[in-house]
Kinemage of the C-alpha trace (Angstrom):
@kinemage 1
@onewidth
@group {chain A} dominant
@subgroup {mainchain}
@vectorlist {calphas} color= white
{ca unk a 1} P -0.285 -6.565 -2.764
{ca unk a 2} L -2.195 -6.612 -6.221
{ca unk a 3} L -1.153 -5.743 -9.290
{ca unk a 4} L -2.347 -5.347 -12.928
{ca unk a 5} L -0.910 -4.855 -16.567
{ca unk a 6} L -1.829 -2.465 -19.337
{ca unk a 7} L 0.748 -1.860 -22.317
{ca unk a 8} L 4.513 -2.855 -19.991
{ca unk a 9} L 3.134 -0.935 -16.950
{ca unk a 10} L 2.499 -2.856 -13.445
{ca unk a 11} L -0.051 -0.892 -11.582
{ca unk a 12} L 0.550 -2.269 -7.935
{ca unk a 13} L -1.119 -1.319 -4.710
{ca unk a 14} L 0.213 -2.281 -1.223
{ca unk a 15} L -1.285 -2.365 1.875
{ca unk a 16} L -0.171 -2.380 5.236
{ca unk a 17} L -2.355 -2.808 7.976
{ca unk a 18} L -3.416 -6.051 10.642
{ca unk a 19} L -6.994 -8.468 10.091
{ca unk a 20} L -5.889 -9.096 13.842
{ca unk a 21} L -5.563 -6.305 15.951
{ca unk a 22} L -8.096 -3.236 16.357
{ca unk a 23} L -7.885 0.593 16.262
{ca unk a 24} L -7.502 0.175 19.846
{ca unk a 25} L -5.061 -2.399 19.872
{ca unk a 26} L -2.935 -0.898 16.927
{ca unk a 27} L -2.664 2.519 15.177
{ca unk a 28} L -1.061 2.413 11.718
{ca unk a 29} L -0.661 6.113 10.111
{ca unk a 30} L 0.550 7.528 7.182
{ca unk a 31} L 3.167 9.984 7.855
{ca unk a 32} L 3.695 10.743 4.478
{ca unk a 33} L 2.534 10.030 0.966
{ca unk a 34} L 5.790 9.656 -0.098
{ca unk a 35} L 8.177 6.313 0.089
{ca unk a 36} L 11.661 6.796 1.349
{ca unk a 37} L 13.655 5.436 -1.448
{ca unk a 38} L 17.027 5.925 0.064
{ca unk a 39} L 17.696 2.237 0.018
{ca unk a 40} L 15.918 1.519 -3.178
{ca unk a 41} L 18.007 -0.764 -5.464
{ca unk a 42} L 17.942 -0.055 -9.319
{ca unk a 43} L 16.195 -2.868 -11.351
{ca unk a 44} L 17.600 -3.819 -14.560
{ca unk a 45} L 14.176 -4.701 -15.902
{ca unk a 46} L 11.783 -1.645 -13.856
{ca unk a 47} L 11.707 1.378 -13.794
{ca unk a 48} L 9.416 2.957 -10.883
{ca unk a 49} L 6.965 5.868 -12.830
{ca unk a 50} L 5.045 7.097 -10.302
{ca unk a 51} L 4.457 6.123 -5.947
{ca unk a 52} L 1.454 7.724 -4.322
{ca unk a 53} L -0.454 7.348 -0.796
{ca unk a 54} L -4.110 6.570 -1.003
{ca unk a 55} L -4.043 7.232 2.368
{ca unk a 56} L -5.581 5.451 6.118
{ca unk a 57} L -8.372 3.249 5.847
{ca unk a 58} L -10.647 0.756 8.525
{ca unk a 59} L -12.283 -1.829 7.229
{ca unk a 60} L -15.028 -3.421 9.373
{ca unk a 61} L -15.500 -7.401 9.059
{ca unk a 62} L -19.093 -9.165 9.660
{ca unk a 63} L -17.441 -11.099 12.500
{ca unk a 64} L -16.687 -8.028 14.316
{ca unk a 65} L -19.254 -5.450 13.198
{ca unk a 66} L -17.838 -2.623 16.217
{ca unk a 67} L -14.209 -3.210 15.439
{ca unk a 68} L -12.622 -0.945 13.053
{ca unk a 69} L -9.020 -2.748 11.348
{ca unk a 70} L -6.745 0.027 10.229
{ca unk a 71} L -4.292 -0.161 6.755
{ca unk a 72} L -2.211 2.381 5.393
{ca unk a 73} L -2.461 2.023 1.141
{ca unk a 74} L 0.253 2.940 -1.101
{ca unk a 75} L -0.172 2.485 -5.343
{ca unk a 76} L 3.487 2.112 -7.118
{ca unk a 77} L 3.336 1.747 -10.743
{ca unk a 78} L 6.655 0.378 -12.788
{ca unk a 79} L 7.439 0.019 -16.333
{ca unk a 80} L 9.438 -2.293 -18.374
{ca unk a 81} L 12.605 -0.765 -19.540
């Protein structure tokens, strides 16, 4: 997770994916851009503005140059109330 702050708003982006296991060993997909939020708990503090997928990515690490690691990105940006 990383976050920054402009003006009371947390940009954060979050994202899910292994440094250990391959493509081949793991497939992590996106089935939706969208978050469930059916178990979400109010904040007294946040409020949640906006939640978007960036979408599937593979990184490739110098160790490993003909391994692709999968992640799954999502950006969530809250405001102070």
């Amino acid at each position: 997770m990383r976050c920054g702050t402009v003006n009371r708003t947390w940009i954060c982006q979050f994202d899910f994916g292994s440094w250990v296991y391959t493509s081949n060993e793991m497939n992590v997909t996106m089935l939706s851009p969208e978050i469930d939020m059916d178990m979400y708990q109010e904040n007294p503090d946040l409020e949640i503005v906006d939640i978007s997928g960036g979408g599937r990515n593979e990184f490739f690490y110098a160790c490993c140059p003909d391994d692709r690691y999968p992640s799954v990105t999502y950006r969530v940006v809250f405001k102070t109330k």
